[in-house]
Wavefront OBJ file of the C-alpha trace (Angstrom):
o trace
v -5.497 -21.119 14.210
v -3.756 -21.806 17.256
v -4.617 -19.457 21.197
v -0.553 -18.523 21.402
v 1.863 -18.230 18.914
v 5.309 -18.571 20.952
v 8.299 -17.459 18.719
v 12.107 -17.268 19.586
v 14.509 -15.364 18.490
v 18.117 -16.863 18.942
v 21.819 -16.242 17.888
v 24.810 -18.550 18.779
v 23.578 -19.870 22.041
v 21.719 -23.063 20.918
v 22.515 -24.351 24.632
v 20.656 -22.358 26.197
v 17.920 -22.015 23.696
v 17.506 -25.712 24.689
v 16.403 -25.124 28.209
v 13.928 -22.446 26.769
v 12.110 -25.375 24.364
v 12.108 -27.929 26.942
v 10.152 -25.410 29.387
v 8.031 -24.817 26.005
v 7.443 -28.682 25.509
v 6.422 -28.747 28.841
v 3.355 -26.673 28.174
v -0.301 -27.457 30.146
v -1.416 -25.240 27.166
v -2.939 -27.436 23.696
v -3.317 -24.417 21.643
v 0.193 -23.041 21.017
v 2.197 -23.146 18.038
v 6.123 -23.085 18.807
v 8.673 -20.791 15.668
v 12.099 -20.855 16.465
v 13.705 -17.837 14.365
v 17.319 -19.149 14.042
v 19.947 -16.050 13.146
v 23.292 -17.553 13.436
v 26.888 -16.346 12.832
v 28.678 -19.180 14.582
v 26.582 -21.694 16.161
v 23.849 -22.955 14.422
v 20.394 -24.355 16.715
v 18.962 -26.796 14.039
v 20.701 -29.560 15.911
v 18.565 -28.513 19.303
v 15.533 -27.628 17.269
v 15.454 -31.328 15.746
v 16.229 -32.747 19.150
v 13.211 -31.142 21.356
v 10.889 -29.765 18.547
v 7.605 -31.478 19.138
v 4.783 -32.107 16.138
v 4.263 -28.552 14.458
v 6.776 -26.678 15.680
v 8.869 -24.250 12.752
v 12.710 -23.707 12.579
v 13.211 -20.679 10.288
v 16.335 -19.233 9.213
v 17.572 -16.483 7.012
v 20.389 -16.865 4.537
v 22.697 -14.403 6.075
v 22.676 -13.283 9.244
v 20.100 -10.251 10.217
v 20.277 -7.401 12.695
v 18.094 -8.231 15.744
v 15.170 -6.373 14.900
v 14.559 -7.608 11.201
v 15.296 -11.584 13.144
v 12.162 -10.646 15.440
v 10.111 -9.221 12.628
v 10.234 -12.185 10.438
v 9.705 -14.556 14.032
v 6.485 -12.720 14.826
v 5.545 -12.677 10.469
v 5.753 -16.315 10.934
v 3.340 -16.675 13.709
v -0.748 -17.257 13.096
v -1.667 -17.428 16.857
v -4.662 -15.386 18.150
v -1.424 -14.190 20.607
v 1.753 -13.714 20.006
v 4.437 -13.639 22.365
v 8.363 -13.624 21.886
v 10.622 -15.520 24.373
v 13.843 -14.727 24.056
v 16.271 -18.055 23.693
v 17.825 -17.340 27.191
v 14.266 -17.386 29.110
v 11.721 -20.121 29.995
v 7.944 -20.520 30.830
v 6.584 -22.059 33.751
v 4.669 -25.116 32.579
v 1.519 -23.704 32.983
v 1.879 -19.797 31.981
v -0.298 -20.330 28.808
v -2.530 -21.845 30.543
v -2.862 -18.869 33.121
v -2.689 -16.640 30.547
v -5.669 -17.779 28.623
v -7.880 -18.226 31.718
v -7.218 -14.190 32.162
v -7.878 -13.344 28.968
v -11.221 -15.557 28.668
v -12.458 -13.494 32.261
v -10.827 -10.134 30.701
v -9.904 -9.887 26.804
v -6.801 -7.292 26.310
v -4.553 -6.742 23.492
v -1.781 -6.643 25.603
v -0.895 -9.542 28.412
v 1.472 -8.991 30.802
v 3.652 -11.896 32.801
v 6.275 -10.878 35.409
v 9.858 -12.532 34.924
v 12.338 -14.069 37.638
v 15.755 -14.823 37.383
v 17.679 -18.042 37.299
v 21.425 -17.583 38.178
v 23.999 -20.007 36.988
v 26.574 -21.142 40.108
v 29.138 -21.518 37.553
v 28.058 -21.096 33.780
v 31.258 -22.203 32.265
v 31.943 -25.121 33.657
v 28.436 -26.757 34.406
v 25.338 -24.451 32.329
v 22.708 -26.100 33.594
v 23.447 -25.716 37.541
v 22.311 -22.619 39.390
v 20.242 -20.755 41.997
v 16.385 -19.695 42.252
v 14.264 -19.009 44.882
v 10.753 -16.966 44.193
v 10.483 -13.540 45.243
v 7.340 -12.230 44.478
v 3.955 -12.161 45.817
v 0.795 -13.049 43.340
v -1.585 -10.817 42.969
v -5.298 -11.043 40.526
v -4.554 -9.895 37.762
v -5.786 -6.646 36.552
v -6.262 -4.239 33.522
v -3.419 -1.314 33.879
v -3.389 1.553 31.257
v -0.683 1.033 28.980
v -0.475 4.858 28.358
v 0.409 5.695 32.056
v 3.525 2.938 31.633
v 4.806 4.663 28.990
v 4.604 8.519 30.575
v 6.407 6.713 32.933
v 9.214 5.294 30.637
v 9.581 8.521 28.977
v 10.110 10.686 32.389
v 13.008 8.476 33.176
v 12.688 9.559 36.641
v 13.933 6.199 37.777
v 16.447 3.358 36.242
v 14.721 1.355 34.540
v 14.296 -2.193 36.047
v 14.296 -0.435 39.118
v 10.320 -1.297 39.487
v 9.982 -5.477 38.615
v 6.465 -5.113 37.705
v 6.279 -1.437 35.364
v 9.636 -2.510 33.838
v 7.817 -5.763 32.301
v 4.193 -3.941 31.386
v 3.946 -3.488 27.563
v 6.431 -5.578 26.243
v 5.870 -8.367 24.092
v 9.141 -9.795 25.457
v 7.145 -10.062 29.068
v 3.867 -11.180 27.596
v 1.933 -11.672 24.463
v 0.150 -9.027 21.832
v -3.469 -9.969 20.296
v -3.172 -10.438 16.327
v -5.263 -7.432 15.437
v -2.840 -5.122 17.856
v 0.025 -6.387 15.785
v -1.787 -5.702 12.792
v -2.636 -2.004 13.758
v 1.266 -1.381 14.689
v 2.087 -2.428 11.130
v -0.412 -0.117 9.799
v 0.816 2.932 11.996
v 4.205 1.860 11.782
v 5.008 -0.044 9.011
v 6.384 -2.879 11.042
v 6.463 -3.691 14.488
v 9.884 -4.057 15.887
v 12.585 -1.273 14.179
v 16.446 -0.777 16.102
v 17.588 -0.475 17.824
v 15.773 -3.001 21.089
v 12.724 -4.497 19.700
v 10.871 -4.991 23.269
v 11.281 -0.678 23.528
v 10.067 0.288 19.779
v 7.319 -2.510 19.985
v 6.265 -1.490 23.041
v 5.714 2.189 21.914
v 2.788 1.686 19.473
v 1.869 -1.346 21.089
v 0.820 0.903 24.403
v -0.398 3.575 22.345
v -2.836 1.971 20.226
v -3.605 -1.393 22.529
v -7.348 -1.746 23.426
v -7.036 -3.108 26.888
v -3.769 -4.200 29.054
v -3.946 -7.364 31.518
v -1.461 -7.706 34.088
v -1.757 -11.454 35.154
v -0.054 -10.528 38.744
v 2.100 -13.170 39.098
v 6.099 -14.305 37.285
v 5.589 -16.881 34.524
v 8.952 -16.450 33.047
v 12.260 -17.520 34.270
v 15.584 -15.475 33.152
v 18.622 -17.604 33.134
v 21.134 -14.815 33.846
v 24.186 -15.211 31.488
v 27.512 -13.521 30.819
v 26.429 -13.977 27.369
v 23.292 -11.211 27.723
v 22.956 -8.624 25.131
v 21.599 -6.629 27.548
v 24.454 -7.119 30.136
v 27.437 -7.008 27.709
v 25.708 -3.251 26.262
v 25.977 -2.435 30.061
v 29.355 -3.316 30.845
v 31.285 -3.435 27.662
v 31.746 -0.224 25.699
v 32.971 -2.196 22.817
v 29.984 -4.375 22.276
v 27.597 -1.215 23.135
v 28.971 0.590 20.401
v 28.983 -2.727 17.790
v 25.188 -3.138 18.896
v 24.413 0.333 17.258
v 26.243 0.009 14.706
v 24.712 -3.320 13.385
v 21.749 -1.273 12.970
v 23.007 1.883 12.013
v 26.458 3.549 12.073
v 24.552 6.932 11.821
v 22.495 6.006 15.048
v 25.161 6.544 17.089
v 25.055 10.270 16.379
v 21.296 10.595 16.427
v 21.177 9.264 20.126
v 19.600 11.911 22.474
v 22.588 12.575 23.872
v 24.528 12.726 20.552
v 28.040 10.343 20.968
v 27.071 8.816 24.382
v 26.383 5.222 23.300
v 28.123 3.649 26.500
v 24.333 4.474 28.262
v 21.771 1.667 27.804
v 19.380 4.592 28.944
v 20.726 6.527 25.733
v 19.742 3.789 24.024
v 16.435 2.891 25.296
v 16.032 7.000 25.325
v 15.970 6.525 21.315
v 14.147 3.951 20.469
v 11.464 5.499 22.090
v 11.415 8.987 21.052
v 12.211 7.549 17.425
v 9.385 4.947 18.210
v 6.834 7.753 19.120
v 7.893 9.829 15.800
v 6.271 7.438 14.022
v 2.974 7.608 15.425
v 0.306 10.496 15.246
v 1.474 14.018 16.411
v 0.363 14.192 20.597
v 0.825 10.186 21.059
v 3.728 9.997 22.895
v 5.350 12.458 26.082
v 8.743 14.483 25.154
v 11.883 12.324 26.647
v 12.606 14.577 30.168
v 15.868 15.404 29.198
v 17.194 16.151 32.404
v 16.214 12.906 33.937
v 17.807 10.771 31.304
v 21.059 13.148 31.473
v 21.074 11.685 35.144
v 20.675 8.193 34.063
v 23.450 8.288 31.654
v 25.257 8.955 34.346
v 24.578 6.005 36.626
v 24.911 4.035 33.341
v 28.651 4.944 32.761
v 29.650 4.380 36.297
v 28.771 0.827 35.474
v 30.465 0.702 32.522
v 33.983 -1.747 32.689
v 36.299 0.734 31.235
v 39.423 -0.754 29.287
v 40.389 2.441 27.281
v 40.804 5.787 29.687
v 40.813 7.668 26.165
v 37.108 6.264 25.578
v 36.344 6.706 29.136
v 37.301 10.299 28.943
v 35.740 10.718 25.413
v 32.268 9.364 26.970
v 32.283 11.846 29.805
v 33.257 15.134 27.966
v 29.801 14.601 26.037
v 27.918 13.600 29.436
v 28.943 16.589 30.997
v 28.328 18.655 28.655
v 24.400 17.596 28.168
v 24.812 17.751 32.099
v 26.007 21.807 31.462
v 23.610 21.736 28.580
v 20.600 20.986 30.694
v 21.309 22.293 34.062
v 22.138 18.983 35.899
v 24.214 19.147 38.643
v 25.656 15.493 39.250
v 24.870 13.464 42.240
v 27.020 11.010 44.766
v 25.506 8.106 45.513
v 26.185 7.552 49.131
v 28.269 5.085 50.315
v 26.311 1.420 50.833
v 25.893 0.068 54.009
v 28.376 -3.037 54.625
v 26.091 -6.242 52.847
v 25.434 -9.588 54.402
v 26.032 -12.677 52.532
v 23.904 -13.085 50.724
v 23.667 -9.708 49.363
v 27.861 -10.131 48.624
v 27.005 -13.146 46.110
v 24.331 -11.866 44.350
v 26.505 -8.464 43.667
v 29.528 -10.318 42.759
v 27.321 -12.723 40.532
v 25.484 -9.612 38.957
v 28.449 -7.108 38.630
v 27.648 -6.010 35.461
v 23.730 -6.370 35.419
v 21.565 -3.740 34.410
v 18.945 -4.808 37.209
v 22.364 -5.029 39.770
v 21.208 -2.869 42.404
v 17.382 -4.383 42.373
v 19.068 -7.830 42.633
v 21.271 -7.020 45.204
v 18.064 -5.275 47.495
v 16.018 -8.529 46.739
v 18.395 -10.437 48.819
v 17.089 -8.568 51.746
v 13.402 -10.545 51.049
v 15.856 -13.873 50.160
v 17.606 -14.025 53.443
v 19.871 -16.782 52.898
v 21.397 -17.609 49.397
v 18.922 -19.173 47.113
v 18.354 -23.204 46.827
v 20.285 -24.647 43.601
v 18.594 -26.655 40.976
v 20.208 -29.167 38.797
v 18.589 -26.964 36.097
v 16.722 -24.066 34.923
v 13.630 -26.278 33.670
v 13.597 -27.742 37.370
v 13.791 -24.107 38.791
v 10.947 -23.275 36.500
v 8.805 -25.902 37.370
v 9.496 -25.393 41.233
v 8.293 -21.493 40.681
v 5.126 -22.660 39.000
v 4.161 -25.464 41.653
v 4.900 -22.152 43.996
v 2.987 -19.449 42.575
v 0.027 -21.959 41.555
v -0.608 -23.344 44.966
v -0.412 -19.614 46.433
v -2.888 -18.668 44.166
v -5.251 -21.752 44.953
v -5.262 -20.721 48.856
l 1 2 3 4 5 6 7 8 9 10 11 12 13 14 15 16 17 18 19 20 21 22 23 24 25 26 27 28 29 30 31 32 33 34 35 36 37 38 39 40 41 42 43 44 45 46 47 48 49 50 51 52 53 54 55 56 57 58 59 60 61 62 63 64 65 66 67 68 69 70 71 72 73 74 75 76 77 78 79 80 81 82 83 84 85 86 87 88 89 90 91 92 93 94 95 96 97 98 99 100 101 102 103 104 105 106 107 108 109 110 111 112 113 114 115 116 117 118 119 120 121 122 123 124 125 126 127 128 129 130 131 132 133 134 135 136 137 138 139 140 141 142 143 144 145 146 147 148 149 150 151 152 153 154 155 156 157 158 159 160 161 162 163 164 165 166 167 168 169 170 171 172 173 174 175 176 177 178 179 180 181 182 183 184 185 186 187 188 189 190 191 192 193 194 195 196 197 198 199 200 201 202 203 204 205 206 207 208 209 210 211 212 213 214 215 216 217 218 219 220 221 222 223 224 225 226 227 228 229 230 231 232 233 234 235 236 237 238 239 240 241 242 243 244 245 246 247 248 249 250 251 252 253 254 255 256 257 258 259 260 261 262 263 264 265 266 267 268 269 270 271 272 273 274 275 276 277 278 279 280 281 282 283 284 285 286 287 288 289 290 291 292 293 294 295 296 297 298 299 300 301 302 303 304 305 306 307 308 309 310 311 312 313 314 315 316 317 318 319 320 321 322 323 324 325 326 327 328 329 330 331 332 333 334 335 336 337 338 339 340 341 342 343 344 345 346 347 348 349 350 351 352 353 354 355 356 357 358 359 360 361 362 363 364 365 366 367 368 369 370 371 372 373 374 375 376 377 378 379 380 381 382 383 384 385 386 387 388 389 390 391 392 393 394 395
């Protein structure tokens, strides 16, 4: 039985799935086993798989296309690692991240292992996918146990937006980390499953934190985000359209069982349900109510980021966000006006205009200074962050 089962979920972006097995090929780590859970409607990745797979490595694929969820439950099925952790296809390891991670977990076993994530942001993704900019931002830290239960009081208050905080927006997710076999196994048996709609990383992350015997932080990034107009996350964000054709893969009825019935253009809507659905299904007491109020303000920042194309929609969206507003006593907030940015502050905006993490971006560049060196690729970029964080750590 391998130390790390690494499986990843991909749909229709077998190009940049191949930058995530090279930095998986390029592992210090023996022990790992490598399932790639191909769910394709238009661009198959067996041609990438064959090309970069190394000796034992899976390719698994259904024989219709699945919703997202049901793609990473079958991934993480397939897995027989004593950890299992889920890199999504647009995301890649620093060489040696298995390798920190089991030192950490020899010194301090956890169910849960945490990794903090950078991002990787292409100069020009259409024309040349590879090229782009990176420079490290964080500082490493030891790594230490956290209580999994506090993160997700913290989730459900909603008193910030989420992403907001690098390292509590990554603690608990499988998606930033790894989960020990017998948590997985314990999900299942509260659960039924361990990843339901309508984002896996949220409803995994529920029982995971609830019934997890132990939560390491390592302290330092080991993943590398290659930020793409092709995102899920950012097209939900930005695009009405997609937001709504997200739910309704899942669910049609979801969109009316939201906790703010209707208002699907809010990716804190969204996150909002899985985890108040996601806590339903564990004992009475396990899980904090959803403050209401908070997320009502949320929903609000959301659809100010939203690109409108349809005033009808647009006006359709608000009516039900001001009436939860009326409904639950929020009075809506200006944000004040930003102060004029430098230049390095303009790219970064312009490059993450419709980014859920915009704003965090966008304050980072403060701590960049000038723009960010560019790499011929996102496997050199996540080799140069490992050589950086490992030598820091070493002083």
């Amino acid at each position: 039985m391998p130390r790390f089962s690494v499986v990843v979920p991909t749909r229709d972006r077998p190009d940049l799935l191949a930058f995530c097995l090279e930095s998986l090929a390029a592992q210090t780590f023996a022990e790992v086993e490598v399932v790639v859970a191909d769910n394709p409607t238009t661009a198959p990745a067996r041609a990438v798989f064959d090309r970069l797979a190394e000796p034992g490595w899976r390719y698994i694929r259904p024989e219709a296309p699945l919703a997202m969820h049901d793609n990473f439950e079958r991934a993480v099925d397939a897995a027989t690692g004593d950890y299992v952790a889920v890199v999504i296809d647009k995301t890649l390891l620093h060489p040696s991240a298995l390798a920190v991670a089991d030192r950490a977990l020899q010194a301090q076993p956890a169910d849960i292992v945490t990794w903090q994530n950078e991002r990787f942001i292409p100069v020009d993704e259409e024309r040349n996918l590879a090229r782009g900019r990176f420079a490290p931002i964080d500082t490493p830290r030891a790594p230490v146990l956290y209580d999994a239960t506090a993160e997700l009081a913290t989730r459900y208050a909603n008193a910030s937006r989420r992403g907001v905080d690098r390292v509590h927006y990554v603690r608990g997710k499988i998606v930033f980390g790894a989960f020990s076999r017998p948590l997985l196994e314990r999900i299942r048996a509260h659960a039924g499953r361990v990843f339901h709609p309508l984002a896996p990383d949220y409803t995994s992350m529920v029982p995971a934190s609830v019934l997890a015997e132990g939560a390491l932080d390592l302290g330092r990034p080991l993943l590398l985000s290659y930020s793409s107009m092709r995102s899920n996350g950012r097209r939900v964000a930005a695009d009405p359209g997609q937001s709504r054709r997200f739910i309704e893969a899942a669910d049609p009825a979801l969109i009316e069982a939201l906790p703010i019935p209707g208002l699907y253009t809010s990716v804190h809507n969204i996150v909002g349900y899985d985890l108040a659905s996601s806590g339903a299904r564990l004992p009475a007491g396990s899980t904090p109510p959803l403050d209401m109020p908070n997320l009502v303000r949320r929903a609000r920042e959301d659809l100010g980021e939203v690109g409108w194309t349809d005033e009808a929609e647009r006006a359709a969206q608000f009516e039900l966000l001001e009436e939860a507003e009326r409904r639950y006593g929020v009075t809506p907030v200006t944000e004040p006006a930003a102060e004029p940015a430098g230049p390095a502050r303009r790219w970064l905006d312009a490059a993450l205009r419709h980014d859920p993490v915009r704003r965090v971006a966008s304050r980072l560049t403060d701590r960049i200074g000038p723009l960010p060196p560019t790499y011929a690729s996102p496997v050199d970029a996540a080799a140069a962050a490992d050589r950086h964080y490992t030598e820091l750590a070493v002083r």
